[in-house]
C-alpha positions in Angstrom: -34.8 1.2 8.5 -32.2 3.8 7.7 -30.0 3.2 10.1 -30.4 -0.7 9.9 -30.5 -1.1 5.8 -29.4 1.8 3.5 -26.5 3.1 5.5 -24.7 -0.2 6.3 -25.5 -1.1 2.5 -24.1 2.1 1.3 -21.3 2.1 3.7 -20.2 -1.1 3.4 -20.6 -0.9 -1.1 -17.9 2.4 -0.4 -16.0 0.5 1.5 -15.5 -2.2 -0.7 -15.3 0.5 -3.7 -12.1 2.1 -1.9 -10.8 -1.1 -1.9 -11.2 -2.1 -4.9 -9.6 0.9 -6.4 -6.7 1.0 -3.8 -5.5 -2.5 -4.6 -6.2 -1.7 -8.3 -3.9 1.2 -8.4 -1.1 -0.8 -6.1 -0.3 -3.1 -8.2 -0.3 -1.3 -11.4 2.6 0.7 -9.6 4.1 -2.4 -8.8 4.1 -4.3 -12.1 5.1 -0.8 -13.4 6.7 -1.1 -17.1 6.1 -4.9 -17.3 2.6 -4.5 -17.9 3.0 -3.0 -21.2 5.7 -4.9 -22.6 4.1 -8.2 -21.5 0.8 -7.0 -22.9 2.7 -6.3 -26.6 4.6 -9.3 -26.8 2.5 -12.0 -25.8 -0.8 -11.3 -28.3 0.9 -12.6 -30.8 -2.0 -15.3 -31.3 -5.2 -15.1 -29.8 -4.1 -18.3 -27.2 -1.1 -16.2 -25.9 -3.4 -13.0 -25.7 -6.0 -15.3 -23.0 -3.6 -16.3 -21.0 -1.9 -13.4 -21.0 -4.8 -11.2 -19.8 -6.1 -13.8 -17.7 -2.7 -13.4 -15.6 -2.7 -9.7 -15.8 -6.2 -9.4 -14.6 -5.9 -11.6 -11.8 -3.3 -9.6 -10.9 -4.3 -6.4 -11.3 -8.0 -7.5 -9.7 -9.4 -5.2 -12.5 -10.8 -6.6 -16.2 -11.8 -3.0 -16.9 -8.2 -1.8 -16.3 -6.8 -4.1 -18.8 -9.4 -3.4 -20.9 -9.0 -0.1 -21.4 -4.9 -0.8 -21.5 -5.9 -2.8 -24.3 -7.8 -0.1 -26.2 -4.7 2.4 -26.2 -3.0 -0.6 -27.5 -5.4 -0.8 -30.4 -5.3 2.7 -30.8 -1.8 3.0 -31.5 -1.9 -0.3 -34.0 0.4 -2.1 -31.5 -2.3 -5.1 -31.2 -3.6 -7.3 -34.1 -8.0 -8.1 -34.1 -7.4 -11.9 -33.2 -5.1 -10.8 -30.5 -7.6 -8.5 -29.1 -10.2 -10.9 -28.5 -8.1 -12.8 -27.0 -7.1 -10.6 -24.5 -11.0 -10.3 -24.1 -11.9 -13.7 -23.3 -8.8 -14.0 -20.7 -9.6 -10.7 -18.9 -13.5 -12.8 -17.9 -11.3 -15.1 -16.3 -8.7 -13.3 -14.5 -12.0 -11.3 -12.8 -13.2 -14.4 -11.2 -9.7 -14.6 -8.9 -11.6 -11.4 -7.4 -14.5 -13.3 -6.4 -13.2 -16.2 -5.3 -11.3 -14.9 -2.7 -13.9 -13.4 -1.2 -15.5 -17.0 -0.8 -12.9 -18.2 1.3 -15.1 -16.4 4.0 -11.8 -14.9 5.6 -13.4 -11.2 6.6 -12.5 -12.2 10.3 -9.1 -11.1 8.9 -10.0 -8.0 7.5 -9.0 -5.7 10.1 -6.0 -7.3 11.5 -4.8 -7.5 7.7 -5.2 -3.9 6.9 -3.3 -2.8 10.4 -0.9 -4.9 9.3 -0.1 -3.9 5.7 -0.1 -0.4 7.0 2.2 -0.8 9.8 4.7 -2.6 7.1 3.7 0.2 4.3 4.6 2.9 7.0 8.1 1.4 8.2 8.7 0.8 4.5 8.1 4.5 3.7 10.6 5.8 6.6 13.3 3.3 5.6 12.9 4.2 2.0 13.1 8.3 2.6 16.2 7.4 5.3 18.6 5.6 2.7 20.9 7.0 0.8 20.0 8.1 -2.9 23.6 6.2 -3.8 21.3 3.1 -2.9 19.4 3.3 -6.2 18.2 -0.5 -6.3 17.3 -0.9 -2.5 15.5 2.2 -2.2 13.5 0.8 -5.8 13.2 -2.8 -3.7 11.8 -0.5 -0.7 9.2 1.2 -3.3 7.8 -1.7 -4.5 7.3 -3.0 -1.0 5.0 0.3 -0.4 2.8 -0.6 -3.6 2.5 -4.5 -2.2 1.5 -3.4 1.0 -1.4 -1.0 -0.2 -2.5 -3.4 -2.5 -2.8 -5.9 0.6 -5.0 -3.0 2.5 -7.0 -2.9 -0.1 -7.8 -6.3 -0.1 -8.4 -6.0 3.5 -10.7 -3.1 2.7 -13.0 -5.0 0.6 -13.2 -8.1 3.0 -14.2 -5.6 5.6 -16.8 -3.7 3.5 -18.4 -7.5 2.8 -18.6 -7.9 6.7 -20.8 -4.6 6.4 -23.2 -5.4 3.6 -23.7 -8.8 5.2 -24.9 -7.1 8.1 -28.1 -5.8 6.4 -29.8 -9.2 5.8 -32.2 -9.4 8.7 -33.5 -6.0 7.5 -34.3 -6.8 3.9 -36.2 -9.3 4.7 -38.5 -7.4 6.2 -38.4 -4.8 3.1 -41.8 -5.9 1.3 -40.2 -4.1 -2.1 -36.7 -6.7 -2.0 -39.3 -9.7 -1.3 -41.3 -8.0 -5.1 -38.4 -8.3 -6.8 -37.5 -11.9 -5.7 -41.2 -13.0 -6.8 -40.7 -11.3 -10.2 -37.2 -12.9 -10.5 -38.6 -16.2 -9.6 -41.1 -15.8 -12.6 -38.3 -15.2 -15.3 -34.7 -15.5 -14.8 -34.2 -11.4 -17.1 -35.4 -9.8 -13.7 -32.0 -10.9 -12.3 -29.8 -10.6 -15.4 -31.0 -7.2 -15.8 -30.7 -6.2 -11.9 -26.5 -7.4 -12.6 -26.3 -5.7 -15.9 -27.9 -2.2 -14.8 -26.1 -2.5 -11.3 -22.5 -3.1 -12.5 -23.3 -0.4 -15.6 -23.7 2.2 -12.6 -20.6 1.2 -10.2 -19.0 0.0 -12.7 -17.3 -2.9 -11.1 -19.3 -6.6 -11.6 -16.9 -7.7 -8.9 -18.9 -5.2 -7.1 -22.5 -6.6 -7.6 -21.4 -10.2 -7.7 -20.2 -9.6 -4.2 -23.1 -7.7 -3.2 -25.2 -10.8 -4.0 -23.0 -13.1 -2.5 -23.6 -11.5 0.9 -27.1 -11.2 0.5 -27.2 -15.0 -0.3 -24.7 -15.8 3.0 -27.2 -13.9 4.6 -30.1 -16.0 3.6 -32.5 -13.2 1.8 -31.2 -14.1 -2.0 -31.3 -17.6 -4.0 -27.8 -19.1 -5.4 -30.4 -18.9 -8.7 -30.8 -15.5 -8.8 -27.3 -14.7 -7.7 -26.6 -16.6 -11.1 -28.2 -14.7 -12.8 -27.1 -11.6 -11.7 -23.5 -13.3 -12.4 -24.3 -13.4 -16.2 -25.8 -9.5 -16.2 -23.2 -8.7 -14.6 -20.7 -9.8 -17.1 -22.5 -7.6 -19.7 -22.6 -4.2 -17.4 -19.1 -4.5 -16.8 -18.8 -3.5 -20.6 -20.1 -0.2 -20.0 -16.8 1.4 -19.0 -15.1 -0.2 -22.3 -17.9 1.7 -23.9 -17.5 5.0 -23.1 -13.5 4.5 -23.1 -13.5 3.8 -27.0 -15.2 7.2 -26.9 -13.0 8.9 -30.0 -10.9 6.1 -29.9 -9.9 4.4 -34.0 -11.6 1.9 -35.4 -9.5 -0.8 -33.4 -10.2 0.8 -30.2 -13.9 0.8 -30.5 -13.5 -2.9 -31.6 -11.9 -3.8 -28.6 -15.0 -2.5 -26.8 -17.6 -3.6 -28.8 -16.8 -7.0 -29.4 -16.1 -7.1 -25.4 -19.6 -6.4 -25.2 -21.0 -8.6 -28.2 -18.8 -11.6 -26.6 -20.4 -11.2 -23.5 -24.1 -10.5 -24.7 -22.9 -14.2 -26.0 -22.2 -16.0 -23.8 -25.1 -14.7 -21.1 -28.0 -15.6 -24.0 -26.4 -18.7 -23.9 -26.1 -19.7 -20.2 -29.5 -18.0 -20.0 -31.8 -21.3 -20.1 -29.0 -23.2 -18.3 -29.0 -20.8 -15.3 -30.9 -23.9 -13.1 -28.3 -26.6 -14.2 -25.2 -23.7 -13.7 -26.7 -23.8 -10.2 -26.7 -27.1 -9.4 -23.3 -27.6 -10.9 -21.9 -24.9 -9.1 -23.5 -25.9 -5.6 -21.9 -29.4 -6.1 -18.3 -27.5 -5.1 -19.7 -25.1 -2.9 -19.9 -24.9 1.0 -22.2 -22.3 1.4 -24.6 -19.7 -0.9 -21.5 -17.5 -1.3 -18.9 -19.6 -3.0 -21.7 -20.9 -4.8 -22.4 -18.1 -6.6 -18.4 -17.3 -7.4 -17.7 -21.2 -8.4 -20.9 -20.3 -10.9 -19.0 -17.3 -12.3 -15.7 -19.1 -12.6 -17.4 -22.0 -14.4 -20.0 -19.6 -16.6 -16.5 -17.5 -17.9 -14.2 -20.5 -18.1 -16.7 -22.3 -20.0 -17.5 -19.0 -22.5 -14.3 -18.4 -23.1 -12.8 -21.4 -24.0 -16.6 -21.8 -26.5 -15.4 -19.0 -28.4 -11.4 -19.1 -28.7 -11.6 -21.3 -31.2 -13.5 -17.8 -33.4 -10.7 -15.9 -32.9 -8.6 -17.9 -35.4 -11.0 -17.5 -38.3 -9.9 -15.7 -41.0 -12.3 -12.6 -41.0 -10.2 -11.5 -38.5 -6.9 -10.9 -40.6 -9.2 -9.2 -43.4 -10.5 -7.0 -41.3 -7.3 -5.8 -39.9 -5.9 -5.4 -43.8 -9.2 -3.7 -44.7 -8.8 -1.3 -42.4 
């Protein structure tokens, strides 16, 4: 069992984490500078701050990075309190780009992607060290290319530690304590929202768990319900590393974290009873268990953000900001 189960599970779920945090750190060395004055000058409103975020999340495959950007922000006053939750309700759907890549079910291309970016990351590096420092703008053109082609490796990184954890399906289904918990979660739909929350809390990545249950529903041991549901605790664990960010942060900053977390408490207690009908909706688009459960997270944070813009623009927000 330990050769069949808990090391391609823990392999693969490293895998995958490298990835994650290899694309992550590419292309925030590739947007460089941008990021920040982007970030400042378009949260003017709270409609500017969404689909501002939403863009600089997809990008940066991260909602916790931009997060946090967004608490410094708040701690040096450069970011009004209707801005802020803006930029919270667009970083929920810049995150589901993550997932719905990986339900393109192209990990056949994982390893010829990664040789690839590497080969052109290496030949990039020797061209860049071999020009001439009088070059200033071709050797910057040459930099960039570097930081694009790790963020592509990464990419291939987590499509390859997916192929892994796919792997392990035959042998949880013969794991009488996996088939416990689906009986339980078949009873009441908190067994899954909790498994999300708990799980992303501890990796701290819900692109992480969603994908986790994503292969296990490819691989035939986990119900598109459940994965649901895991979707919506998900969304709240992810909140965890706001959380301990706003550690000692002002008043803004924990604000950005907590009502990150209050949003999303939200918006799962809603979609809660609707889990069943988020199913069926979802399943409508889907071609297999997989995508199912990333077109149900795409819909479930479209859907909550777009509920709750319209709060941003109430008034409590602008006394707040002058009370504090």
């Amino acid at each position: 069992m330990l050769s069949t189960l808990w090391f391609p599970m823990t392999y693969g779920l490293v895998v995958f984490l490298l990835g994650m945090k290899v694309m992550e750190m590419s292309l925030q060395r590739f947007a460089g500078a941008l990021l920040h004055q982007w970030l400042r000058k378009a949260t003017s409103t709270p409609i500017k701050g969404m689909l501002t975020s939403t863009v600089l999340t997809a990008l940066l495959q991260s909602s916790t990075a931009v997060t946090v950007l967004s608490i410094g922000f708040a701690n040096a006053g450069l970011l009004n309190y209707s801005g802020i939750l803006g930029i919270i309700l667009g970083t929920n759907i810049g995150t589901t780009l993550t997932t719905e890549l990986i339900s393109l079910q192209i990990s056949q291309a994982a390893l010829p992607l990664l040789i690839l970016s590497l080969m052109i990351w290496a030949a990039a590096v020797i061209l860049s060290d071999r020009l001439p420092l009088s070059l200033i703008q071709l050797r910057s053109r040459f930099e960039k290319a570097q930081f694009l082609c790790l963020a592509c490796a990464g990419f291939a990184l987590i499509l390859l530690g997916i192929r892994i954890m796919q792997s392990v399906g035959p042998s949880l289904q013969q794991l009488g304590l996996f088939q416990w918990f689906l009986d339980h979660a078949s009873q009441s739909v908190l067994w899954g929202i909790l498994a999300g929350a708990a799980l992303s809390a501890l990796m701290h990545s819900s692109a992480a768990v969603i994908a986790m249950a994503m292969s296990l529903a490819v691989a035939g041991v986990l119900p598109p319900s459940l994965g649901v549901a895991i979707v919506l605790g998900s969304n709240v664990g992810t909140c965890v590393t706001a959380l301990i960010a706003a550690i000692g942060s002002t008043k803004a900053g924990r604000f950005v974290a907590w009502s990150h977390l209050g949003l999303n408490i939200g918006g799962a207690l809603l979609f809660a009873p609707l889990i069943e009908i988020l199913t069926d909706v979802s399943g409508w688009l889907a071609v297999d268990p997989g995508s199912q459960i990333a077109h149900a997270q795409t819909i479930f944070n479209i859907v909550c953000s777009l509920l709750a813009l319209p709060l941003c623009y109430l008034p409590v927000w602008r006394r707040l900001a002058t009370t504090i």
